[in-house]
C-alpha positions in Angstrom: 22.8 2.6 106.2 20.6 4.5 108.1 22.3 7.7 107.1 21.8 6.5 103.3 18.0 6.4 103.8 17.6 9.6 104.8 18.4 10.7 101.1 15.2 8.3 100.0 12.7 11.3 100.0 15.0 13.0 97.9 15.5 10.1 95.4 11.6 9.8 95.6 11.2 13.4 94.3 13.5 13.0 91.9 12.1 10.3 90.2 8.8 11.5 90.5 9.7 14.6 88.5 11.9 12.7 86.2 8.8 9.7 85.6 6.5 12.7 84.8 8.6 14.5 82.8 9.1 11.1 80.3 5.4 10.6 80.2 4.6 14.1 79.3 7.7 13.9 76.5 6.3 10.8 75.0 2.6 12.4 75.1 4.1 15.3 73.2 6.0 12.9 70.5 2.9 11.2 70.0 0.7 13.8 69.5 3.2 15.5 67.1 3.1 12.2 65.1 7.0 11.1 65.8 7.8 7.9 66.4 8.4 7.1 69.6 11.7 5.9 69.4 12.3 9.4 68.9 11.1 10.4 72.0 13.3 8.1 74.0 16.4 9.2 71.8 15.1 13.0 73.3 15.0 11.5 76.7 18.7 9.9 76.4 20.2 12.4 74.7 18.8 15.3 77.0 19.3 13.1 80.2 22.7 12.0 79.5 23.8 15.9 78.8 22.5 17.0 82.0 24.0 13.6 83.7 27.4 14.4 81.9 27.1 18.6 82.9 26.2 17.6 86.3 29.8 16.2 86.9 31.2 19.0 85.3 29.5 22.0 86.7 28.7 20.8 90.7 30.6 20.0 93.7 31.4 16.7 94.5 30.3 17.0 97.9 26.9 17.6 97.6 24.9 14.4 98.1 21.1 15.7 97.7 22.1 16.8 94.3 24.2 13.3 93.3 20.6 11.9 94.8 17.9 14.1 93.3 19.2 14.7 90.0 21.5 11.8 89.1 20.3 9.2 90.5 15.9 10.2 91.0 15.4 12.6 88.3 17.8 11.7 85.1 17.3 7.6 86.5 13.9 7.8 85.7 14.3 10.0 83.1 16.5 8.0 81.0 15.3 4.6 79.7 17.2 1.8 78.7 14.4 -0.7 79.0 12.0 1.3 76.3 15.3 1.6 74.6 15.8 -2.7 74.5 11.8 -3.2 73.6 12.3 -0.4 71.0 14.9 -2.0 69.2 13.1 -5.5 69.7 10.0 -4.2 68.0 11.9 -3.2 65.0 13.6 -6.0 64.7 10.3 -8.3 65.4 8.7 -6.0 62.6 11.7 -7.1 59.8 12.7 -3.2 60.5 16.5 -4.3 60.8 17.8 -0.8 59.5 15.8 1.3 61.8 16.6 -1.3 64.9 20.4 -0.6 64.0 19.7 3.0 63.9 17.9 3.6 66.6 20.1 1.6 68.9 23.2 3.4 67.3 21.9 6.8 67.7 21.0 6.2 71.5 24.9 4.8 72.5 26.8 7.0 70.0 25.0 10.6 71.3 25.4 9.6 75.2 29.4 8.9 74.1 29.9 11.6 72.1 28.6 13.9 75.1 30.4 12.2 77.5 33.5 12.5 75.3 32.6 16.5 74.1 31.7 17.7 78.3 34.4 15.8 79.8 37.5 16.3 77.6 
């Protein structure tokens, strides 16, 4: 275990850069009038391309990457949590259309990336 927690600085740094780098997204959405819905889509999408390259495009063995990126950067990158309160707001709000739409945007991009970098 000790071992492990050597890689914490890394995962720190990581999701550091990857926690700023949502704020400043969601301060751009904002102040371009988007929804922000649309701003987490961005940070999905984006995060689960870069997740799904990653894999494709690095060596397996290289554990400060599989900590930094993966795991720091694109885990705090990524939200599934705005995601679920996203969806429950537009659903509180009677918006049942745009709850199913952005829910199924979200899961059907990350798939169809997975499924168009991996094949």
């Amino acid at each position: 275990m000790s071992d492990k927690l050597n890689l914490l600085p890394i995962v720190f740094l990581g999701g550091g850069l990857g926690a700023s780098f949502r704020w400043l997204i969601s301060l751009a959405s904002i102040q371009m009038g988007a929804p922000l819905w649309g701003a987490t889509l961005f940070v999905n999408t984006l995060g689960t391309l870069i997740y799904f390259l990653s894999f494709k495009f690095s060596a397996a063995d290289v554990v400060w990457h599989q900590h930094f990126l993966r795991i720091g950067l694109l885990g705090s990158l990524t939200t599934f949590s705005t995601l679920s309160y996203e969806v429950f707001s537009a659903v509180k709000n009677g918006q049942h259309i745009q709850a199913a739409i952005i829910f199924g945007l979200n899961i059907l991009t990350g798939i169809v990336i997975a499924v168009g970098v991996l094949r």
